[in-house]
PQR file with spaces between the fields and no chain letter, atoms N, CA, C, O and H, PARSE charges and radii, in Angstrom:
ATOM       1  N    UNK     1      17.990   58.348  -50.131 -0.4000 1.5000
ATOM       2  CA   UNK     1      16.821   57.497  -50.228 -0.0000 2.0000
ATOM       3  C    UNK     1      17.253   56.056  -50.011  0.5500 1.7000
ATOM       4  O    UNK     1      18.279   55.620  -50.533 -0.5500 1.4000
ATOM       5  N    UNK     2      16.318   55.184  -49.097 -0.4000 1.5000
ATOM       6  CA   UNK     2      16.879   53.989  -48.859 -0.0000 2.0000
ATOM       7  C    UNK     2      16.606   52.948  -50.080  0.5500 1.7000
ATOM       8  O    UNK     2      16.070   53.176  -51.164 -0.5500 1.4000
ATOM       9  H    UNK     2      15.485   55.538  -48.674  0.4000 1.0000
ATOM      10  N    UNK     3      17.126   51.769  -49.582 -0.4000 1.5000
ATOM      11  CA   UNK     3      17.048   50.812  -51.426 -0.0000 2.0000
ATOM      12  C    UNK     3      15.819   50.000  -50.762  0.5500 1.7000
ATOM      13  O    UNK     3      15.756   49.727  -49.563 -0.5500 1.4000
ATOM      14  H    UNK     3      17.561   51.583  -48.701  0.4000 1.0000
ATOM      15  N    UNK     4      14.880   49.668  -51.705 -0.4000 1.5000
ATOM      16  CA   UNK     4      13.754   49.134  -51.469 -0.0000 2.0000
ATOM      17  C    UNK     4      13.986   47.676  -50.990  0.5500 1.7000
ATOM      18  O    UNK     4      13.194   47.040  -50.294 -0.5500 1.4000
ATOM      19  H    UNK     4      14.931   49.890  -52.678  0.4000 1.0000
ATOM      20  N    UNK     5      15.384   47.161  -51.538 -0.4000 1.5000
ATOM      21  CA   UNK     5      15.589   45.870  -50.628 -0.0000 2.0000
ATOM      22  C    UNK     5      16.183   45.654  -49.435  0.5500 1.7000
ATOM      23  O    UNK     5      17.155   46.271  -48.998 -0.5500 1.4000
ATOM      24  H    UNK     5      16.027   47.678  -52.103  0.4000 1.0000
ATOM      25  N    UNK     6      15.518   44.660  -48.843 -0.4000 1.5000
ATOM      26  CA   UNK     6      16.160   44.278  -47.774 -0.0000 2.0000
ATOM      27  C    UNK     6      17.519   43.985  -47.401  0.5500 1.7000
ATOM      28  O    UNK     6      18.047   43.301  -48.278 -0.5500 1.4000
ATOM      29  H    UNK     6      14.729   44.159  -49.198  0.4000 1.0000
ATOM      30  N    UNK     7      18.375   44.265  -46.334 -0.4000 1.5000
ATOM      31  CA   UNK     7      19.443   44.061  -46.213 -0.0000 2.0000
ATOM      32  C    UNK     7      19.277   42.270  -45.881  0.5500 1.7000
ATOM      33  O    UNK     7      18.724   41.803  -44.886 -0.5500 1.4000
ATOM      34  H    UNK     7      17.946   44.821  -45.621  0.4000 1.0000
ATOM      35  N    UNK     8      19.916   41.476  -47.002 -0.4000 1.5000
ATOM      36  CA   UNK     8      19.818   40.151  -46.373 -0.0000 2.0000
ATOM      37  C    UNK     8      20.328   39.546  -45.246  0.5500 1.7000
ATOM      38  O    UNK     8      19.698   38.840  -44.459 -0.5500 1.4000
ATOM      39  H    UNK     8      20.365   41.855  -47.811  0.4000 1.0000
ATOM      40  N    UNK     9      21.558   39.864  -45.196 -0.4000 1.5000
ATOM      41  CA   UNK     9      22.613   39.686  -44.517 -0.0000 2.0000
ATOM      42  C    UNK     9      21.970   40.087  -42.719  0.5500 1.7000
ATOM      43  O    UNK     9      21.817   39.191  -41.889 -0.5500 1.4000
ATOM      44  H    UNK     9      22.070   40.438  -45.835  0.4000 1.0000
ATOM      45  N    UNK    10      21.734   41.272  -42.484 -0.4000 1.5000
ATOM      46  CA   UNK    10      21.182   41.626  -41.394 -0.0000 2.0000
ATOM      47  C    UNK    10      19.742   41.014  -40.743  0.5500 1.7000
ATOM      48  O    UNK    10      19.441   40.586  -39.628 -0.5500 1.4000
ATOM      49  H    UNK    10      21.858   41.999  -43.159  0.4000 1.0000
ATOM      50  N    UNK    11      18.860   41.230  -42.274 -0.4000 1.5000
ATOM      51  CA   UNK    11      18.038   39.677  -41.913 -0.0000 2.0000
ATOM      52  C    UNK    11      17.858   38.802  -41.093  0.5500 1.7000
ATOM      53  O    UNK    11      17.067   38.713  -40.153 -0.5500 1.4000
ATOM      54  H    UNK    11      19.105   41.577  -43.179  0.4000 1.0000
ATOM      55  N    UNK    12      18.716   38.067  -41.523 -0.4000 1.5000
ATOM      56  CA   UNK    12      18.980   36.587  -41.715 -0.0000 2.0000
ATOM      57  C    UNK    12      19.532   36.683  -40.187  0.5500 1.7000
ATOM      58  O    UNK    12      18.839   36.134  -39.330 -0.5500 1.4000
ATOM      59  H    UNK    12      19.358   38.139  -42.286  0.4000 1.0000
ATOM      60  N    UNK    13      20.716   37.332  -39.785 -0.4000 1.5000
ATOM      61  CA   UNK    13      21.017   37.471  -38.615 -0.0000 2.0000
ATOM      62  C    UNK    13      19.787   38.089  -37.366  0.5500 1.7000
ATOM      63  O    UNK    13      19.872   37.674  -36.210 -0.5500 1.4000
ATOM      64  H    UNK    13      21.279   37.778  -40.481  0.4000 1.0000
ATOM      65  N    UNK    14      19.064   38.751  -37.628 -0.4000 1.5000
ATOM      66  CA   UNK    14      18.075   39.141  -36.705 -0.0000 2.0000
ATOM      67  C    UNK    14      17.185   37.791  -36.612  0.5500 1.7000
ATOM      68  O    UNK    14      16.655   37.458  -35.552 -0.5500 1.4000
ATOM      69  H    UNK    14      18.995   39.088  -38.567  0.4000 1.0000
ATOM      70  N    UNK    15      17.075   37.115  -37.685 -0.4000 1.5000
ATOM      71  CA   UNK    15      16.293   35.763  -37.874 -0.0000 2.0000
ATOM      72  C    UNK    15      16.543   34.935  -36.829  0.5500 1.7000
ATOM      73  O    UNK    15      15.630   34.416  -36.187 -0.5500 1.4000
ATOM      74  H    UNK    15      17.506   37.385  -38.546  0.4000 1.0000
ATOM      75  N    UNK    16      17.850   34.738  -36.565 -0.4000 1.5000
ATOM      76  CA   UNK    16      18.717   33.891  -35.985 -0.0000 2.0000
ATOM      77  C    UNK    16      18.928   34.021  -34.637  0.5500 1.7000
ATOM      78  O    UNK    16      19.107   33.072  -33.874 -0.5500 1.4000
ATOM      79  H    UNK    16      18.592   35.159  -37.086  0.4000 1.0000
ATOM      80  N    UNK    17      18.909   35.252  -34.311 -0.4000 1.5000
ATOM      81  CA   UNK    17      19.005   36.122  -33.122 -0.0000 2.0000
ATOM      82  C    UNK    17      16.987   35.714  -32.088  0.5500 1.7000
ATOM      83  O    UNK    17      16.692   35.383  -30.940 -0.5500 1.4000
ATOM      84  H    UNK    17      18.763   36.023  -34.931  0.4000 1.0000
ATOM      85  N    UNK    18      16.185   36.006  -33.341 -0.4000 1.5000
ATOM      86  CA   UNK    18      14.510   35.752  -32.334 -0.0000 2.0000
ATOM      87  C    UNK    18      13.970   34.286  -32.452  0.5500 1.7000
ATOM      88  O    UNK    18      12.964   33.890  -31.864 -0.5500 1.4000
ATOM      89  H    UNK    18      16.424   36.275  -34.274  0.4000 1.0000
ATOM      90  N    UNK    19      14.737   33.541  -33.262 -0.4000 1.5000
ATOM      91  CA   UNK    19      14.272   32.197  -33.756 -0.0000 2.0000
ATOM      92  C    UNK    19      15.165   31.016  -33.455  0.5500 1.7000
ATOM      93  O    UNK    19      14.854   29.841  -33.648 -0.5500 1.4000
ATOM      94  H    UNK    19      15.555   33.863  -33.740  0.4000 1.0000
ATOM      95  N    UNK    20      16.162   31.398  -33.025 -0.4000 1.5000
ATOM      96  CA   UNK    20      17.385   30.549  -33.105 -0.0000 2.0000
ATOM      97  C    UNK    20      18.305   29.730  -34.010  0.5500 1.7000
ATOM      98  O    UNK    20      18.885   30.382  -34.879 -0.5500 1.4000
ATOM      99  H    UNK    20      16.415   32.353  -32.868  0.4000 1.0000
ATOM     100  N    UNK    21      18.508   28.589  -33.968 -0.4000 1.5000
ATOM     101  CA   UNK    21      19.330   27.858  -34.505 -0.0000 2.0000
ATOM     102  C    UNK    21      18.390   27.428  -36.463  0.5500 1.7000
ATOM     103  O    UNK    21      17.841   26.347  -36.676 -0.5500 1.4000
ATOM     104  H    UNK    21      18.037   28.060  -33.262  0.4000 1.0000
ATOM     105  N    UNK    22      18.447   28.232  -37.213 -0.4000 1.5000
ATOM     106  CA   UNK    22      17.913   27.324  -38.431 -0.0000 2.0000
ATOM     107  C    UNK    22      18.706   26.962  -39.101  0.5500 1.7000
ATOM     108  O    UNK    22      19.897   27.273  -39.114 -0.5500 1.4000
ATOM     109  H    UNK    22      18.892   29.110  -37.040  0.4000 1.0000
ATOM     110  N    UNK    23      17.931   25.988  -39.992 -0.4000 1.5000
ATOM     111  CA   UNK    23      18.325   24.804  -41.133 -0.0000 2.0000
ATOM     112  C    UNK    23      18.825   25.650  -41.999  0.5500 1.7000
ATOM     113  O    UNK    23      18.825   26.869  -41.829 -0.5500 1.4000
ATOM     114  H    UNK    23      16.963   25.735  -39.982  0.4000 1.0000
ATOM     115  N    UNK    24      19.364   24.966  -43.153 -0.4000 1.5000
ATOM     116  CA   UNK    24      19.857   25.752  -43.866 -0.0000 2.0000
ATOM     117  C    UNK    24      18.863   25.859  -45.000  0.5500 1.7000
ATOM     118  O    UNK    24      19.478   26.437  -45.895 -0.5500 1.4000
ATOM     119  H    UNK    24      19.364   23.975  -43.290  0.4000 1.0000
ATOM     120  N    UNK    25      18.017   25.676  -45.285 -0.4000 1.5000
ATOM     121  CA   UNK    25      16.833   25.303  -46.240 -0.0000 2.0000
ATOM     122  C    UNK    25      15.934   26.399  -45.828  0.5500 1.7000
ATOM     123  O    UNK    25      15.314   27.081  -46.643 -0.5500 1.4000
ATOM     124  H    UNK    25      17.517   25.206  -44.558  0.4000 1.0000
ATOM     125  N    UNK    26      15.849   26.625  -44.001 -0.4000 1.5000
ATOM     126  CA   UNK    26      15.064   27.608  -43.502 -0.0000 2.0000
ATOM     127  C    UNK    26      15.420   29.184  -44.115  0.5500 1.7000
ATOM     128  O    UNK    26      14.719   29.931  -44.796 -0.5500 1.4000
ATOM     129  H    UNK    26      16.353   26.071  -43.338  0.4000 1.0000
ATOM     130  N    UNK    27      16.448   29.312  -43.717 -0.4000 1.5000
ATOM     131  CA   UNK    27      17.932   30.349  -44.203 -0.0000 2.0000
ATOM     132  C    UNK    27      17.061   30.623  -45.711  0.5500 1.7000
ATOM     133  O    UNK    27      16.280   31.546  -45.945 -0.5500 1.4000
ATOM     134  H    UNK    27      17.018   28.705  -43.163  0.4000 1.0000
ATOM     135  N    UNK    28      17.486   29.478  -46.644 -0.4000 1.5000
ATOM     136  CA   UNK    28      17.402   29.870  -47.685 -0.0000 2.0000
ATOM     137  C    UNK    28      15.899   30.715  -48.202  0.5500 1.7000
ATOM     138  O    UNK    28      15.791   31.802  -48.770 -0.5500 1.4000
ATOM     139  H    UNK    28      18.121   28.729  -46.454  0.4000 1.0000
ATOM     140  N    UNK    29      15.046   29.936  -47.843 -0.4000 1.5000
ATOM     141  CA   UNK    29      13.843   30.142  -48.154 -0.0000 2.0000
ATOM     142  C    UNK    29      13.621   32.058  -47.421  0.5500 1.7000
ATOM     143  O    UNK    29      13.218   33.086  -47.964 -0.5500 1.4000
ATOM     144  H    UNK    29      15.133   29.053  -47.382  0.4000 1.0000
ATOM     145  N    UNK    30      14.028   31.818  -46.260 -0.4000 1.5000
ATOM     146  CA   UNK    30      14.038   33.067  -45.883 -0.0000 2.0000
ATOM     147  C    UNK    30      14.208   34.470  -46.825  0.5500 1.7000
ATOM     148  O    UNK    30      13.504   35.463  -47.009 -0.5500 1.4000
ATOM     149  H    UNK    30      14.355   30.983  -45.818  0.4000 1.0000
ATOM     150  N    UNK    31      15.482   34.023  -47.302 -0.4000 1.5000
ATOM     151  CA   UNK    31      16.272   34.865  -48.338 -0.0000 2.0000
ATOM     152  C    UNK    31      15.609   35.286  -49.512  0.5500 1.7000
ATOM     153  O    UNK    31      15.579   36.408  -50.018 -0.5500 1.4000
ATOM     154  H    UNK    31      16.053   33.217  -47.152  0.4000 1.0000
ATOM     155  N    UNK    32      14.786   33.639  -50.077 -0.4000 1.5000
ATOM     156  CA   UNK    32      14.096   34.135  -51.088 -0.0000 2.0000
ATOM     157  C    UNK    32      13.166   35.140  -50.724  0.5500 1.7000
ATOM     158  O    UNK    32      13.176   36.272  -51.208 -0.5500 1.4000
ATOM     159  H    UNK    32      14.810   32.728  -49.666  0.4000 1.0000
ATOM     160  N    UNK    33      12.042   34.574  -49.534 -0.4000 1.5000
ATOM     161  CA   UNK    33      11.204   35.522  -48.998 -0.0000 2.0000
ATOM     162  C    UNK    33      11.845   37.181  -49.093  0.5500 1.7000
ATOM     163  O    UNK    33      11.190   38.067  -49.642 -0.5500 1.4000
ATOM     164  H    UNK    33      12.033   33.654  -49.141  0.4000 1.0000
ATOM     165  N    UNK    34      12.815   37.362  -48.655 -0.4000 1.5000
ATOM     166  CA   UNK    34      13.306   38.605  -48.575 -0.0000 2.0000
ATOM     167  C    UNK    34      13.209   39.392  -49.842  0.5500 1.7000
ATOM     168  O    UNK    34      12.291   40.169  -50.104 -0.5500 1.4000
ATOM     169  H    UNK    34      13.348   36.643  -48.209  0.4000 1.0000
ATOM     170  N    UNK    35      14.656   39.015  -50.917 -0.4000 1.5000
ATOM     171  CA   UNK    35      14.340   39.329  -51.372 -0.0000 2.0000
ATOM     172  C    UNK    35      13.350   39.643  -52.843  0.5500 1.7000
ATOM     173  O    UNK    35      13.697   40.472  -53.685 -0.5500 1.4000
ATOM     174  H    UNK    35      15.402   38.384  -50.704  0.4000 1.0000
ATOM     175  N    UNK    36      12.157   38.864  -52.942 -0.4000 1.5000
ATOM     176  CA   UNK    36      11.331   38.261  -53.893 -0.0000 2.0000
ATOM     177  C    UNK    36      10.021   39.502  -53.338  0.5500 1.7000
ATOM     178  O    UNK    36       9.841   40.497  -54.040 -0.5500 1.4000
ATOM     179  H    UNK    36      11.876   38.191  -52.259  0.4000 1.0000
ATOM     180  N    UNK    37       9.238   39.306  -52.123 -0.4000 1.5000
ATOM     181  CA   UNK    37       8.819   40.067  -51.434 -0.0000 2.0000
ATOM     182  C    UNK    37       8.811   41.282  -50.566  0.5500 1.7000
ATOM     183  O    UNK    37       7.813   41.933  -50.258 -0.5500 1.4000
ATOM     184  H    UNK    37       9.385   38.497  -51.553  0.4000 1.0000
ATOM     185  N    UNK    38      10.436   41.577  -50.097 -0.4000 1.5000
ATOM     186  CA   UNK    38      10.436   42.725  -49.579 -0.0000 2.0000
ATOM     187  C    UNK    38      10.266   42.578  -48.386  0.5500 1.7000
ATOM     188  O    UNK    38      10.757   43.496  -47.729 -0.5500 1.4000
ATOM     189  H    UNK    38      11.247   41.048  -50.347  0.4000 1.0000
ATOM     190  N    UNK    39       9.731   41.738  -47.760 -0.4000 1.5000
ATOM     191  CA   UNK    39       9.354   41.560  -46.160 -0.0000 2.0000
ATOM     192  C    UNK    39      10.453   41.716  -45.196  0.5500 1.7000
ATOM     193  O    UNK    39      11.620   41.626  -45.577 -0.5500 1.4000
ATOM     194  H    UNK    39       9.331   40.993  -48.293  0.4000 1.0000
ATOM     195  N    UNK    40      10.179   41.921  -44.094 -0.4000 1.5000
ATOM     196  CA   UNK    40      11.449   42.014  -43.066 -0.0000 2.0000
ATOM     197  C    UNK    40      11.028   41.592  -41.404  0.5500 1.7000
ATOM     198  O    UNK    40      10.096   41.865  -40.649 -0.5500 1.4000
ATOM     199  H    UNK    40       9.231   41.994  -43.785  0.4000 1.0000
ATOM     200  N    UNK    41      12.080   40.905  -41.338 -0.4000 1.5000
ATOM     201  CA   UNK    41      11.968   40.030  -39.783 -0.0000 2.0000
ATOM     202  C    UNK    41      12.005   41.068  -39.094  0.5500 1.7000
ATOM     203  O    UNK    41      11.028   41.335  -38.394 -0.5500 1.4000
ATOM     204  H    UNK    41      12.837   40.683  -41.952  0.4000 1.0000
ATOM     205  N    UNK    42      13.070   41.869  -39.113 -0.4000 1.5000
ATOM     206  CA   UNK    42      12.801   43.296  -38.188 -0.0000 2.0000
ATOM     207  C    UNK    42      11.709   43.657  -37.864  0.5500 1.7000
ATOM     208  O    UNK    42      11.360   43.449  -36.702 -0.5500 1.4000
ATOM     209  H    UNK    42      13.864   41.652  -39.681  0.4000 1.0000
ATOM     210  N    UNK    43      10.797   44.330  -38.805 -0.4000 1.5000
ATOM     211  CA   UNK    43       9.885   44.987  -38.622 -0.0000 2.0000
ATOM     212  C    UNK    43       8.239   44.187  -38.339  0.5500 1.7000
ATOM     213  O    UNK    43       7.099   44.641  -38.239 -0.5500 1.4000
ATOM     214  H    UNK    43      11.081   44.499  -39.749  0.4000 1.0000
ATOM     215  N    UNK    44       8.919   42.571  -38.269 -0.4000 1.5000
ATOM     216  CA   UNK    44       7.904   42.225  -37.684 -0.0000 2.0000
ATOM     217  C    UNK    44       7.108   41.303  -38.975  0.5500 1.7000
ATOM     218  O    UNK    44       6.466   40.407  -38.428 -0.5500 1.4000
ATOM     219  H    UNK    44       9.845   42.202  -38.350  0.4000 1.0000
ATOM     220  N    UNK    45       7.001   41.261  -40.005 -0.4000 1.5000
ATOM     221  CA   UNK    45       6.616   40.704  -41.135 -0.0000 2.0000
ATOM     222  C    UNK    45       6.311   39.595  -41.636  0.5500 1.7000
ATOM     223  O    UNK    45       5.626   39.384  -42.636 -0.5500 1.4000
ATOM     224  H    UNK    45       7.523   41.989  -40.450  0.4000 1.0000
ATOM     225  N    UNK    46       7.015   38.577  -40.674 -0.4000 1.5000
ATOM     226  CA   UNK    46       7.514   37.065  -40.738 -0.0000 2.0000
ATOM     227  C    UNK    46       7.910   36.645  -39.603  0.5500 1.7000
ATOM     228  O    UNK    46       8.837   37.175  -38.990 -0.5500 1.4000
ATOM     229  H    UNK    46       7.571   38.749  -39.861  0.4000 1.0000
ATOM     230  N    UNK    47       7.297   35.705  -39.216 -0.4000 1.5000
ATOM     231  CA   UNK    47       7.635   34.813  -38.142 -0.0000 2.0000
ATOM     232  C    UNK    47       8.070   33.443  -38.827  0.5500 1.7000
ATOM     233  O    UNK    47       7.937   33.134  -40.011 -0.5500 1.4000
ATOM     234  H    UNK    47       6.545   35.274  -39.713  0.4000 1.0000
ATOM     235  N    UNK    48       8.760   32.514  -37.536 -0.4000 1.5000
ATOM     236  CA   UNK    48       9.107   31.086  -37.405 -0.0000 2.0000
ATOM     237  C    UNK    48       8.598   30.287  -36.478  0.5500 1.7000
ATOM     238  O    UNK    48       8.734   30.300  -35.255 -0.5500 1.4000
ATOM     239  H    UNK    48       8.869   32.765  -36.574  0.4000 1.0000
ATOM     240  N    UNK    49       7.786   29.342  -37.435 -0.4000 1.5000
ATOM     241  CA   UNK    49       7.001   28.554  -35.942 -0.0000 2.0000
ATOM     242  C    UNK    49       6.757   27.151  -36.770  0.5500 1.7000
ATOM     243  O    UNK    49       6.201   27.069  -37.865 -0.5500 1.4000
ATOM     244  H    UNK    49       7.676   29.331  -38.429  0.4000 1.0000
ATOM     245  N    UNK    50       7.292   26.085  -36.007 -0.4000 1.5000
ATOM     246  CA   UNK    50       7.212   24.874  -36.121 -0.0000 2.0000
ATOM     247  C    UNK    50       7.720   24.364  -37.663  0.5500 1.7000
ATOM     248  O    UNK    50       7.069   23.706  -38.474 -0.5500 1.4000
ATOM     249  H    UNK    50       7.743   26.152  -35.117  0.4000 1.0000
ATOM     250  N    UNK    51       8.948   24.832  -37.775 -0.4000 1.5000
ATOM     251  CA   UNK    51       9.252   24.714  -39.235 -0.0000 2.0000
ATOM     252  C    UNK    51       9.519   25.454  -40.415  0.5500 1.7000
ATOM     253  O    UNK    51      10.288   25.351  -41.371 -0.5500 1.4000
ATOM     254  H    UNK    51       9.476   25.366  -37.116  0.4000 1.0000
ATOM     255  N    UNK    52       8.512   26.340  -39.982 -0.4000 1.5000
ATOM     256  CA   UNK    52       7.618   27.245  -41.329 -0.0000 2.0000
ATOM     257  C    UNK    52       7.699   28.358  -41.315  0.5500 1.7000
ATOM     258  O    UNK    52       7.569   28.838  -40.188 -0.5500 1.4000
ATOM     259  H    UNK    52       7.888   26.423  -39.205  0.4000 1.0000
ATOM     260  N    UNK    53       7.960   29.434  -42.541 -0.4000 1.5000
ATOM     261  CA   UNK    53       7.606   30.796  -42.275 -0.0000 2.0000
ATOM     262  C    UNK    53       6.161   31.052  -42.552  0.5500 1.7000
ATOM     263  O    UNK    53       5.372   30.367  -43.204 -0.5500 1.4000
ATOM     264  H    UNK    53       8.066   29.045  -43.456  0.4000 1.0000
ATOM     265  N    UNK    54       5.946   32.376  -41.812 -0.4000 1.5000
ATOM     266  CA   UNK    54       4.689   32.481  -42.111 -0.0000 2.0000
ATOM     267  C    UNK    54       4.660   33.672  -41.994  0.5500 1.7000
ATOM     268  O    UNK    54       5.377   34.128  -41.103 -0.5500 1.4000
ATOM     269  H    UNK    54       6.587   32.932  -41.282  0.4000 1.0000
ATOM     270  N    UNK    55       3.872   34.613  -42.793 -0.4000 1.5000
ATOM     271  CA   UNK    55       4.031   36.092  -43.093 -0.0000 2.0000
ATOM     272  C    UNK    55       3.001   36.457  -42.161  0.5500 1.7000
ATOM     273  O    UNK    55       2.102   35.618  -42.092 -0.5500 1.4000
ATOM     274  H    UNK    55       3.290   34.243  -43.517  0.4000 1.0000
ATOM     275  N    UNK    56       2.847   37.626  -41.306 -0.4000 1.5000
ATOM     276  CA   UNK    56       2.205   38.013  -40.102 -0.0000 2.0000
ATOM     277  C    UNK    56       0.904   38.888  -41.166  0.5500 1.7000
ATOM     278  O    UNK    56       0.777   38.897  -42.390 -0.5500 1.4000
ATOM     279  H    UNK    56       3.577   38.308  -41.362  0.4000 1.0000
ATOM     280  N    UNK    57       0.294   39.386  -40.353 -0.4000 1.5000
ATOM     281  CA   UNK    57      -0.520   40.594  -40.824 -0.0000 2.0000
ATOM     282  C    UNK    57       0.179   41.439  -41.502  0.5500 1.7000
ATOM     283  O    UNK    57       0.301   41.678  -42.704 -0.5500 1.4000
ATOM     284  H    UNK    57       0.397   39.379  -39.358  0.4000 1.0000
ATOM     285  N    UNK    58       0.755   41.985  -40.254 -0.4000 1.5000
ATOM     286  CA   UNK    58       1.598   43.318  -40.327 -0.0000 2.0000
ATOM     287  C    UNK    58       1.912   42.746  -41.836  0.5500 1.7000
ATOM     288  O    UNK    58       1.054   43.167  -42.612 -0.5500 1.4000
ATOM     289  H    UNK    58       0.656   41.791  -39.279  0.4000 1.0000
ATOM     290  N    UNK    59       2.574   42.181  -42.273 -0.4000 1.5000
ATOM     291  CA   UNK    59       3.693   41.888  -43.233 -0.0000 2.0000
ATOM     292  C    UNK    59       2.426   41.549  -44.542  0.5500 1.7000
ATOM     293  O    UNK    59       2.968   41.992  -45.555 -0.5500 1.4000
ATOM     294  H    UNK    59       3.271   41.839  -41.643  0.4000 1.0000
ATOM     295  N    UNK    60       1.910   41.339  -44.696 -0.4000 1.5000
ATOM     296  CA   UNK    60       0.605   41.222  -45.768 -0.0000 2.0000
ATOM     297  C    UNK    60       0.308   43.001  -45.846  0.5500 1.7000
ATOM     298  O    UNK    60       0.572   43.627  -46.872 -0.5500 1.4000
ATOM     299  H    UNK    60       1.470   40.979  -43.874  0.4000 1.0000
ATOM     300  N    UNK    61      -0.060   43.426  -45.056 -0.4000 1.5000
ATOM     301  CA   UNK    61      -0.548   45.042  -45.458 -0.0000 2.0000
ATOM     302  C    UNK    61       0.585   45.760  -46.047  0.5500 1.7000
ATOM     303  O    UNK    61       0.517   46.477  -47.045 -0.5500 1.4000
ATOM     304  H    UNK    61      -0.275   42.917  -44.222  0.4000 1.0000
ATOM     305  N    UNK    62       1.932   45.439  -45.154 -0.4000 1.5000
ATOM     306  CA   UNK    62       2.623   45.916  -45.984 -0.0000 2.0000
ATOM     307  C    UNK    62       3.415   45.523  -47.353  0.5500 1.7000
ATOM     308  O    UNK    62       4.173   46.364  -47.836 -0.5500 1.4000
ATOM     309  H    UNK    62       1.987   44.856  -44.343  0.4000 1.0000
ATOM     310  N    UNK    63       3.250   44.251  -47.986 -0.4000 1.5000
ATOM     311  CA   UNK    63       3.463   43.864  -49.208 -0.0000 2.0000
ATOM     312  C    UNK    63       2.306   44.351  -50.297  0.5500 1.7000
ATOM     313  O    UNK    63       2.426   44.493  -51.514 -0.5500 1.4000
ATOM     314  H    UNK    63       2.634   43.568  -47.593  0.4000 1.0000
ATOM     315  N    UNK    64       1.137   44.561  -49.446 -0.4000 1.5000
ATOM     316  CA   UNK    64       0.083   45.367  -50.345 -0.0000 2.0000
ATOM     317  C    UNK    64      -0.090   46.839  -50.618  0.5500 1.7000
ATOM     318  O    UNK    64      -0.729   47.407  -51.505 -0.5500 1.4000
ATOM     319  H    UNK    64       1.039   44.446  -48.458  0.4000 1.0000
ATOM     320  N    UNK    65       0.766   47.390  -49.463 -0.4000 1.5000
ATOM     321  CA   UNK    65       1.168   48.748  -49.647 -0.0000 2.0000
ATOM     322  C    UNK    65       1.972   48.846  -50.439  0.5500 1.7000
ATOM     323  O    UNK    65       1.825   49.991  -50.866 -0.5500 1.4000
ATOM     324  H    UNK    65       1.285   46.929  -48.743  0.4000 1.0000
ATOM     325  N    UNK    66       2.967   48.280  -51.081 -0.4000 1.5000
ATOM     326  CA   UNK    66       4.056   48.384  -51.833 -0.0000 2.0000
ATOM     327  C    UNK    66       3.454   47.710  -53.191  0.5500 1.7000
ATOM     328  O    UNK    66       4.235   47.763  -54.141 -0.5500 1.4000
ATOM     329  H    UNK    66       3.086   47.349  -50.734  0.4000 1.0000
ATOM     330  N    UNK    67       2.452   47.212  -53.391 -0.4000 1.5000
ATOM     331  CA   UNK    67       1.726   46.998  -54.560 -0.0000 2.0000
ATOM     332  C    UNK    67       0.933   47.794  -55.391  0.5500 1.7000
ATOM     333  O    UNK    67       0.402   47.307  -56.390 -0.5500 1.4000
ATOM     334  H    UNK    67       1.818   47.168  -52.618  0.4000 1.0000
């Protein structure tokens, strides 16, 4: 059975990989996002745009599925 948290580490790197170069503040916040919420850049959950994260659809239904 898989662990309900996110791998941060892999994360953070996929983050980095569709978003490019972030801050380190971005990073962090990310992390919390991760693991506080459960969300995942992988699967689409969270985007980066002009600064900011911002949790997609997708990523709202599924934090409410897990509620």
């Amino acid at each position: 059975m898989r662990s309900a948290q996110p791998n941060v580490a892999r994360e953070v790197k996929r983050a980095k990989l569709l978003f490019g170069d972030l801050t380190r503040v971005a990073v962090n916040v990310l992390k919390s996002l991760l693991t506080r919420y459960g969300i995942s850049v992988t699967k689409g959950d969270v985007t980066y745009f002009n600064g900011r994260w911002y949790v997609t659809h997708a990523g709202l239904l599924n934090v409410a599925e897990r509620s």
